[in-house]
N, C-alpha and C positions, 0 to 999 in steps of 0.2 A: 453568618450563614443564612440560604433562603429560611422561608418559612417552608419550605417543601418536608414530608413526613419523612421520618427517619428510618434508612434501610440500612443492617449490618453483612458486611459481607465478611466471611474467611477468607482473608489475600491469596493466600494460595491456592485455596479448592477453587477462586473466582478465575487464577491464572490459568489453571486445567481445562476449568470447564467452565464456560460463564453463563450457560443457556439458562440452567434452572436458575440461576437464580434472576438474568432478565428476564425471562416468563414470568416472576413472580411478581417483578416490579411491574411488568406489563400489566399486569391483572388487577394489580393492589392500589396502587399507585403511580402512575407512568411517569410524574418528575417526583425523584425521591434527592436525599439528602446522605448520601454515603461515606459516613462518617472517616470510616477506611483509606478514604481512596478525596478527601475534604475538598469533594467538590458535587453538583447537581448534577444528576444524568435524567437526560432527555430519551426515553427508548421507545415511543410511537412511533411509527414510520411519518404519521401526517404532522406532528408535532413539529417534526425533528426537518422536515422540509419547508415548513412555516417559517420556521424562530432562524434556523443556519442563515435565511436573508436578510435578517435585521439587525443588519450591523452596528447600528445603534446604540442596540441593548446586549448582543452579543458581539463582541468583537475579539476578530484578529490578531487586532495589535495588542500583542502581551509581551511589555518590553520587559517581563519579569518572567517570562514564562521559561519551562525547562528549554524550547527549542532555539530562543532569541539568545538566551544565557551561551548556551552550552555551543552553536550555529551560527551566530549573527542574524540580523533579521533579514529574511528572507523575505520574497513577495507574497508565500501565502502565512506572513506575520502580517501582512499591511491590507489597510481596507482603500474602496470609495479609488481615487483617482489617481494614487501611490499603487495597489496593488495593479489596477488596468494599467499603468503606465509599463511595468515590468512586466506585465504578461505578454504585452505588444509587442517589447524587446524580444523574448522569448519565442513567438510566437512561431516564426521562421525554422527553427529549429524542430519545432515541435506538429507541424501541420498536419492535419493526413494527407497531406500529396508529400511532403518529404519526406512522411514512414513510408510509405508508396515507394518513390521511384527514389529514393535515398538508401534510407536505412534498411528493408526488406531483403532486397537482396544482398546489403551486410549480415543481417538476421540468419538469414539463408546458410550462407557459406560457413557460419561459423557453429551452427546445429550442424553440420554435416559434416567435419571438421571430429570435434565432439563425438558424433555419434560413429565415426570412423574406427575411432580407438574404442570404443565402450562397449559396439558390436559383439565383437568378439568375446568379449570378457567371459560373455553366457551368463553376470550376473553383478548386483553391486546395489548401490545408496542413491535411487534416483533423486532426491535431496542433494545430496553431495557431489554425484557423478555427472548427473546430469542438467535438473533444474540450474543449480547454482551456476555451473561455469556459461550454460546458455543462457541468465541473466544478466550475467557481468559484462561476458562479449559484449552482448547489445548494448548497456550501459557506456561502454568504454566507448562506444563512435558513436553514441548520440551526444554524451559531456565534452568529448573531447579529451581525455583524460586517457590516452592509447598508451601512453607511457605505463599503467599501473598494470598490474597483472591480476587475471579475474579471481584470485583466493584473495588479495588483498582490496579488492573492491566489495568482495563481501564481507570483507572480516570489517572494514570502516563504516561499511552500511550499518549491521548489524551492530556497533559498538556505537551508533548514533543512534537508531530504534531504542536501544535499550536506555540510554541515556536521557532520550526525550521521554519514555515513560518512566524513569527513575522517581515517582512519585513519593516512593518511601526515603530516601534523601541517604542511596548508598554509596559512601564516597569512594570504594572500589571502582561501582557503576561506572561515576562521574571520572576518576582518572581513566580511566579505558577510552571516556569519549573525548577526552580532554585527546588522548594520541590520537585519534584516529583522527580528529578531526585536521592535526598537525600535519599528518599524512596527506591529505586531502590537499591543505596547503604548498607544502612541497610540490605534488606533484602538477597544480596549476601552475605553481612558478615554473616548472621544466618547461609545459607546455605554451606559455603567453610566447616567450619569441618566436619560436614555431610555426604556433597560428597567427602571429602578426606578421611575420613573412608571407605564410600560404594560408588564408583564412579560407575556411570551408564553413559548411552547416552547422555543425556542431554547436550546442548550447555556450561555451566557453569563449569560440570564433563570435559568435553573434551579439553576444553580450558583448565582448573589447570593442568589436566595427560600432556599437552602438553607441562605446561611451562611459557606458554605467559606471560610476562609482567602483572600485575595486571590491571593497567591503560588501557591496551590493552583488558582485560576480562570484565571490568566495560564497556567500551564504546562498545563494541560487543554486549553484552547482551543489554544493551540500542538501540543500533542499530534494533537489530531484537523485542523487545516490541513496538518500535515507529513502523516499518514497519509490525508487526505480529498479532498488534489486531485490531488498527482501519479498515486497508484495509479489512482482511478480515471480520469481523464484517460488514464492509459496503457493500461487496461484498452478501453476504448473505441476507441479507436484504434488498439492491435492487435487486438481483435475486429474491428474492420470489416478490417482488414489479413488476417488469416487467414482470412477467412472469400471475400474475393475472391481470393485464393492458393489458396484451396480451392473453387473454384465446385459439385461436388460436394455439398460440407458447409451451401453457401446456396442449393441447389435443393432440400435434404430441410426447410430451414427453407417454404421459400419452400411446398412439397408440401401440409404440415403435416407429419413425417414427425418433425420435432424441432422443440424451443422456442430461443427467444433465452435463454432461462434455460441452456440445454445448451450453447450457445456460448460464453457468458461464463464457466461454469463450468469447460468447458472448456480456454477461453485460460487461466483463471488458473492451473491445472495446468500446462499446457504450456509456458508464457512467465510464470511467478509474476511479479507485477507486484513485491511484496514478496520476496525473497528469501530472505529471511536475517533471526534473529532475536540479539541479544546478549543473554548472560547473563554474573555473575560468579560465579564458584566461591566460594558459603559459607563449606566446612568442606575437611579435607581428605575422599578420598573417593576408591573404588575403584570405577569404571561399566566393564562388558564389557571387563574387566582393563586398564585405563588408570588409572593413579593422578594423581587431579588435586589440584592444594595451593590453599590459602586466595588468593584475590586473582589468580587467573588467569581471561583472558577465554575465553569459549568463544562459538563462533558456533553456532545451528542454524539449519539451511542447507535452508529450506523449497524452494529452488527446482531441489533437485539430490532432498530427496524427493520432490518428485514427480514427477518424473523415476526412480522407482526399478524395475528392472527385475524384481525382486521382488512388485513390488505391481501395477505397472501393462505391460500386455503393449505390447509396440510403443509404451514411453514416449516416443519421440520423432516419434511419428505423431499428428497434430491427429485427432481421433475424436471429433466430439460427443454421438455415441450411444453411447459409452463410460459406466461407472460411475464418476461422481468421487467418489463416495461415500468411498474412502481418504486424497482431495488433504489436505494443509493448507495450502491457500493464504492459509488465515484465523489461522491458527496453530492450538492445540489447549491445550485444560484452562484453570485459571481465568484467562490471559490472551488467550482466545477472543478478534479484534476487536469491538470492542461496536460497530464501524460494520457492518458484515456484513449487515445487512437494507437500511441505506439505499443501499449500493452495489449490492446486485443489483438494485431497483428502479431508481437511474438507469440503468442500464445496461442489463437486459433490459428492464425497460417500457421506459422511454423514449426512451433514445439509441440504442438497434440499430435497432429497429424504425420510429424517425423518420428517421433517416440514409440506411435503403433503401430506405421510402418516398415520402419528399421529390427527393430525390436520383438520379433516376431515369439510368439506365443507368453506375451509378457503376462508374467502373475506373481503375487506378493508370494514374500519368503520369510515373513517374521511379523511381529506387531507394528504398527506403523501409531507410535505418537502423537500427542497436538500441543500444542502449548498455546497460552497469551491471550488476552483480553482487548489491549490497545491494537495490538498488531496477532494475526492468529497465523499457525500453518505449523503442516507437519513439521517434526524435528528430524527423524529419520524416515527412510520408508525401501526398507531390502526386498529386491524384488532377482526374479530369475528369468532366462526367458534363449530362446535358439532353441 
């Protein structure tokens, strides 16, 4: 283990709620040693943008890691010239000109779609009813993966999230990911003759025209469903949750006074949908006098930097006309999310602004949940509204 000082966490109360006790590590100690959880957390904001670039001493490549195991390695498993090579691949699928003039007005049709039947309802689980299936949609024609239907693209996501954070080694967990992952499988193979016939944009299409290794297509597409439904599905869902907890904050939208772009940015600050990032220590190595050795895990702990009271004034105050210009909500340096353009379009274009639109006099109908540490975001969230 580092030399770093030792901080105990309650697993469960850290799963509820993990601020107090990153505010305390902030304060006390900002790389601690969590015995809980047997690995280093990083939770400055400037730390944690410094050290995520030196891949050297913190690395990607963790062929041991829950997400290589459980996944295959993926590109954001690989450093240096292995992970740029797959990004490049990637790249096409992912641009802002093909969230633009590609997937957008996929985006479009299928929140409206959605929002057609739920209309009427006058009420429901905008977690369930709403976020979810307008996350999946969009997931389904950006992987390529049209064949799945969007309750089972969330139930594979979500059985992959939980499997990649399965830190406590629960073999329930791990068989849940073990199917889902299987599913994932299947439904590439429906789809390769398909798109080898009619190759389009799609991350799945882009990857085969390229080449890539199969192993390397399979773990890619599972990479971006693990990171492309729950976040944003969560992200959505606490934005419309914070923002009517904050009627304030959706009267300067509502004004023009701020964009839906500043509230999503916002939340993702406030309530990091993504949390926490894992790396393995390289080499051995001495960071802001912590000695770390070969083969120890180290966590950076994006949801407690942005939270840093350093960086951001009254961090635990929703402020959408704040500068998030310092968040890493997205991470930082070359493993930047390369989804990043196509989540703030579903979500500031399409889904904020469809939801309070459509949805007219929307207001919560019950308590609204949070769960998670690695991965945060409501669980339920009943709301009423017409």
């Amino acid at each position: 283990m580092s030399t770093a000082p030792v901080y105990d966490i309650d697993p469960a109360g850290f799963w509820a709620d993990p601020y107090p006790d990153l505010a305390a590590m902030r304060a006390s100690a900002p790389i601690v040693f969590v015995p809980q959880l047997a690995a280093t957390l990083f939770t400055r904001r400037d730390a944690i943008f410094e050290n995520e670039k030196k891949v050297d001493i913190f690395s990607s490549w963790q062929p041991e890691g829950l997400m290589t195991v459980l996944m295959g390695e993926n590109m954001m498993r690989k450093d240096g010239d292995a992970h740029q090579a797959e990004r490049k691949v990637v790249f096409p699928a992912l641009s802002p000109r093909t969230v633009r003039d590609v997937w957008q007005p996929l985006f479009e049709e299928a929140a409206d779609r959605i929002l057609d039947e739920l209309e009427p309802r006058g009420e429901g689980d905008l977690v369930k009813d709403y976020a979810m299936p307008v996350s999946a949609e969009a997931l389904k024609v950006i992987t390529g993966l049209t064949n799945m239907a969007f309750a089972e693209m969330d139930r594979v996501s979500q059985g992959m999230i939980d499997g990649c954070a399965n830190y406590a080694g629960d073999a329930q967990i791990e068989a849940n990911c073990h199917d889902c992952t299987r599913s994932i499988d299947r439904h590439i193979d429906e789809m390769v003759p398909v798109l080898c016939e009619t190759p389009d944009q799609s991350l799945l299409s882009v990857q085969l025209e390229a080449g890539l290794p199969m192993e390397s297509v399979r773990a890619n597409v599972k990479l971006v469903i693990s990171g492309g439904q729950n976040e944003p599905r969560d992200a959505i869902a606490g934005a419309i949750w914070a923002l009517l907890t904050h009627p304030d904050q959706l009267a300067l939208i509502e004004k023009g006074g701020a964009t839906w772009l500043q509230a999503f940015e916002e939340y993702a600050r406030w309530i990091s949908p993504i949390g926490m990032s894992p790396r393995r220590v390289a080499r051995k190595a001495i960071v802001d006098g912590i000695t770390f050795e070969p083969e120890e895990r180290v966590f950076f702990m994006f949801g407690s930097g942005n939270r840093d009271e350093t960086v951001f004034e009254v961090p635990e105050r929703f402020d959408i006309t704040r500068s998030t210009k310092p968040s890493i909500s997205f991470g930082a340096g070359p493993h930047f999310c390369a989804g990043a353009a196509a989540s703030q379009v579903l979500i500031a274009s399409v889904a904020l602004p469809r939801a309070f639109a459509r949805l007219t006099g929307l207001h919560l109908d019950g308590e609204v949940p949070f769960g998670g540490w690695a991965f945060r975001g409501p669980l339920a969230m009943p709301c009423r509204w017409g």
